[in-house]
C-alpha positions as CSV (number, residue, x, y, z in Angstrom):
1,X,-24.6,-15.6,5.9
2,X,-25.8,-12.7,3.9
3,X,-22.8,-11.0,2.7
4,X,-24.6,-7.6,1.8
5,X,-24.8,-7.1,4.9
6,X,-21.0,-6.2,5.3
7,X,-21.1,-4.0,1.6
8,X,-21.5,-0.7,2.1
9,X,-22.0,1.6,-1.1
10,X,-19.7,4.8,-1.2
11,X,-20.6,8.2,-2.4
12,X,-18.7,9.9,-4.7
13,X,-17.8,13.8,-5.9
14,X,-18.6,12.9,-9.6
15,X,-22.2,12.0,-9.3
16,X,-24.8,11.8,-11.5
17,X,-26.1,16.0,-11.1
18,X,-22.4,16.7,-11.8
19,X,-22.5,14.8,-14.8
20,X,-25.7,15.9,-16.3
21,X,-23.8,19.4,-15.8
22,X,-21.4,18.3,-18.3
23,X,-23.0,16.5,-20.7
24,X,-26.1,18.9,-20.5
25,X,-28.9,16.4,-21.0
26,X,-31.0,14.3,-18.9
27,X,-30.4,10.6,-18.5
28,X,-33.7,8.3,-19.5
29,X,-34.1,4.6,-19.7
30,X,-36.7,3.9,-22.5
31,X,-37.3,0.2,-22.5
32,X,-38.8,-1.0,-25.7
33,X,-41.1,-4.5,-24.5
34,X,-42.4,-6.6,-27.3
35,X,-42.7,-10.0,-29.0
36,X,-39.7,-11.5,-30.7
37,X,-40.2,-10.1,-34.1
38,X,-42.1,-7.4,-33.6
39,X,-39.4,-4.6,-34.7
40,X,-37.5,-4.0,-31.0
41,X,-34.3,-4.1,-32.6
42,X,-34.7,-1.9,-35.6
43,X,-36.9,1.0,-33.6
44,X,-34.0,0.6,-31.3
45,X,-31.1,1.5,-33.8
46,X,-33.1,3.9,-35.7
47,X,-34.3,6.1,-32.3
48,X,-30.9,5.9,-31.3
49,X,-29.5,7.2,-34.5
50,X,-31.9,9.9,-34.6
51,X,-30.9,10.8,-30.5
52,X,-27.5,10.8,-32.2
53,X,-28.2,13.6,-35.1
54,X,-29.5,15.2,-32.8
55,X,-26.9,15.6,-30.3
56,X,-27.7,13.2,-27.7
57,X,-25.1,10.8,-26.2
58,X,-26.9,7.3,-26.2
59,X,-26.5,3.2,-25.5
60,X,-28.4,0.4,-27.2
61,X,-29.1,-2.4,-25.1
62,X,-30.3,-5.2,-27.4
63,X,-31.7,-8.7,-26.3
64,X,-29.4,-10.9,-28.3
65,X,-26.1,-9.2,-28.0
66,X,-26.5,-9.2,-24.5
67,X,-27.3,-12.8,-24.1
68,X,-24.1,-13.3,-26.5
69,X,-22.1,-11.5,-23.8
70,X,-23.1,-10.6,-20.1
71,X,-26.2,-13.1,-20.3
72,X,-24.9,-16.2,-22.0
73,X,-24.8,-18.1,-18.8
74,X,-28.7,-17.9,-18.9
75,X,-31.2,-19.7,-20.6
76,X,-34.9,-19.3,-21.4
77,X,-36.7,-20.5,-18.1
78,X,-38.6,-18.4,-16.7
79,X,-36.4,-17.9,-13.7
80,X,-33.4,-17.5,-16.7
81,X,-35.6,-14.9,-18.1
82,X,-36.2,-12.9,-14.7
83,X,-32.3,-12.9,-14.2
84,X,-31.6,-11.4,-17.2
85,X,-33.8,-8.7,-17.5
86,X,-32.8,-8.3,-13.3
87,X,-29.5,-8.0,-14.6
88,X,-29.9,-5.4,-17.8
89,X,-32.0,-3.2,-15.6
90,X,-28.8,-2.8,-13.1
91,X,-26.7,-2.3,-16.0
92,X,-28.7,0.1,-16.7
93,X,-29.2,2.4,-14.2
94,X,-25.3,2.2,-13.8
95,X,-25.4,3.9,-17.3
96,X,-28.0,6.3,-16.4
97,X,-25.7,7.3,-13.4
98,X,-23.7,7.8,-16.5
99,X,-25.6,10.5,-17.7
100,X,-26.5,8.3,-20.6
101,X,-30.1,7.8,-22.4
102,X,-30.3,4.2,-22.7
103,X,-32.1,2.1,-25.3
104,X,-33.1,-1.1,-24.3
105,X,-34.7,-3.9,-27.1
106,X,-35.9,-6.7,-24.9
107,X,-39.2,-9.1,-25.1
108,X,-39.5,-8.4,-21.2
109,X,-42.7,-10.9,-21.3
110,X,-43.3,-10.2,-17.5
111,X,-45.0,-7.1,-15.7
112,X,-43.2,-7.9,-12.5
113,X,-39.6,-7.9,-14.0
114,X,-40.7,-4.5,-16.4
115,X,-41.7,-3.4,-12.8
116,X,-38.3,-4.2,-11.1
117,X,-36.7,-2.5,-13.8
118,X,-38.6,0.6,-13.1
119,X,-38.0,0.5,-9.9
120,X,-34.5,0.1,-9.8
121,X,-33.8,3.2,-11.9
122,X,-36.9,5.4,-10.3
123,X,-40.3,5.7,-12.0
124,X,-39.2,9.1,-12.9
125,X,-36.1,8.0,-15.8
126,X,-38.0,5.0,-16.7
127,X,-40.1,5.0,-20.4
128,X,-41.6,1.8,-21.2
129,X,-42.7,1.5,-25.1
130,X,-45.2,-1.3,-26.0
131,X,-44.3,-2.4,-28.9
132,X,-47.5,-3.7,-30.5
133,X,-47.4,-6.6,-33.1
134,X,-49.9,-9.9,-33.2
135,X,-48.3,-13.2,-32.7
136,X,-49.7,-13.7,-36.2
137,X,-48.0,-10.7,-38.0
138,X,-44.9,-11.7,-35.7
139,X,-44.7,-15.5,-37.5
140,X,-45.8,-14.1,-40.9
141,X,-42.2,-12.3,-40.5
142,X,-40.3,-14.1,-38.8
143,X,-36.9,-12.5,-39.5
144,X,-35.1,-15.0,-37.6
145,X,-37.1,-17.9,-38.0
146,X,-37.7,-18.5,-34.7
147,X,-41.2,-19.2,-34.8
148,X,-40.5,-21.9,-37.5
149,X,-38.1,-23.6,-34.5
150,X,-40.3,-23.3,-31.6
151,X,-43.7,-24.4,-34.1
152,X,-41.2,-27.5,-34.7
153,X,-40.2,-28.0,-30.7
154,X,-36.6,-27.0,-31.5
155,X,-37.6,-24.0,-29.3
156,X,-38.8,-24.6,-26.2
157,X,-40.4,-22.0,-23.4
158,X,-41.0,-19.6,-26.7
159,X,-42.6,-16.4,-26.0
160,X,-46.1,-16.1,-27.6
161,X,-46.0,-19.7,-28.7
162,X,-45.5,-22.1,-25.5
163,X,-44.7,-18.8,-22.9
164,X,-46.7,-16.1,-22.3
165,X,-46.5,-12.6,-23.0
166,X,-48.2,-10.0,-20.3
167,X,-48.9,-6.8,-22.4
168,X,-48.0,-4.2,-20.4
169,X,-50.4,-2.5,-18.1
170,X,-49.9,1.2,-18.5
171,X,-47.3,2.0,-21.3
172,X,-45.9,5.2,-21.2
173,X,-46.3,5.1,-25.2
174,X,-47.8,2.2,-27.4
175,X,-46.2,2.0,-31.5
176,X,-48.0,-0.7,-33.5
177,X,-45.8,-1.4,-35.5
178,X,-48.2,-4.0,-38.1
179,X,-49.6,-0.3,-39.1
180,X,-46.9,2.5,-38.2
181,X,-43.9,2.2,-39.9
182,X,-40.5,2.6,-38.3
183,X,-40.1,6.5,-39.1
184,X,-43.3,6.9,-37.6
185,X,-42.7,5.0,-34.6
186,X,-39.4,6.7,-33.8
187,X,-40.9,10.1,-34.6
188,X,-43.3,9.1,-32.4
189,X,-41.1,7.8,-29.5
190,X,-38.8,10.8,-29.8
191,X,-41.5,13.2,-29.6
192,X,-42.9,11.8,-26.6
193,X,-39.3,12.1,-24.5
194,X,-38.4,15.2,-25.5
195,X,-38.7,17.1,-22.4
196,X,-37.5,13.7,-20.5
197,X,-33.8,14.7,-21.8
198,X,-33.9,18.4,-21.9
């Protein structure tokens, strides 16, 4: 028995116009997509510290500290790796009900699970930012040596290495970040959702 069938969702007073009213922006979900290394995380914290000097009330959803947490039932399947992106986008679009501008850092190899996330939180409050980086510059970095692991088969179902990576069909905004560096990016991301939160 399907037991959604016997949920019914209730409307409140304090909704999400009401709190736009008081917080007096707009709420946006821009999901940064990319491979592992290829500066998610620290784009992430730096556009969110610059939403911050600039007034705006933010969250930062990052890959690892949510697979620490919320996530860490799930592993690295592809099925695993559907669920949890399934699951961040929902968290999301709670927050955006919020009235929040969320951040999210997230490899997000698959267009159909970058597309459920849009979906979930309407094509209008949903900015998806490519961020470019070869595999190659990627291991050359390798921050976390991760590539080192999966190269060795101590990693399996790796993305760019022994799992694939769709690059995303239409970006709303592409940073590279081999040749952009991580002011520029930000600038750059900021810029582009300006009116999005106004």
């Amino acid at each position: 028995m399907n037991t959604s069938e016997n949920l019914f969702p209730h409307d409140h007073y304090v909704n999400a116009e009401r709190r736009k009213e008081i917080i007096d922006q707009k709420p946006v979900l821009i999901w940064l997509s990319g491979l592992s290394g290829s500066g998610k995380s620290t784009i992430a914290n730096e556009l969110e510290k610059k939403l911050y000097e600039n007034g705006y009330l933010s969250y930062l959803l990052d890959g690892d500290n949510i697979r620490i947490g919320l996530n860490k039932d799930l592993g690295f399947t592809d099925d695993d790796r559907k669920e949890n992106i399934r699951r961040i986008s929902e968290v999301s679009r709670l927050m955006l009900d919020a009235g929040l501008i969320v951040i999210t850092a997230f490899i997000s190899p698959f267009e159909e699970e970058r597309e459920l996330a849009k979906s979930l939180v309407k094509e209008e409050n949903y900015f998806l930012v490519h961020v470019h980086c070869s595999v190659e510059k990627c291991e050359e970095r390798d921050v976390k040596g991760l590539y080192k692991k999966a190269r060795a088969g101590e990693i399996k179902n790796f993305t760019g290495i022994d799992s694939p990576y769709e690059i995303p069909n239409e970006p709303n905004l592409i940073v590279d970040t081999e040749n952009e560096t991580v002011k520029e990016s930000v600038d750059k991301i900021f810029l582009a959702i300006a009116d999005k939160i106004k």
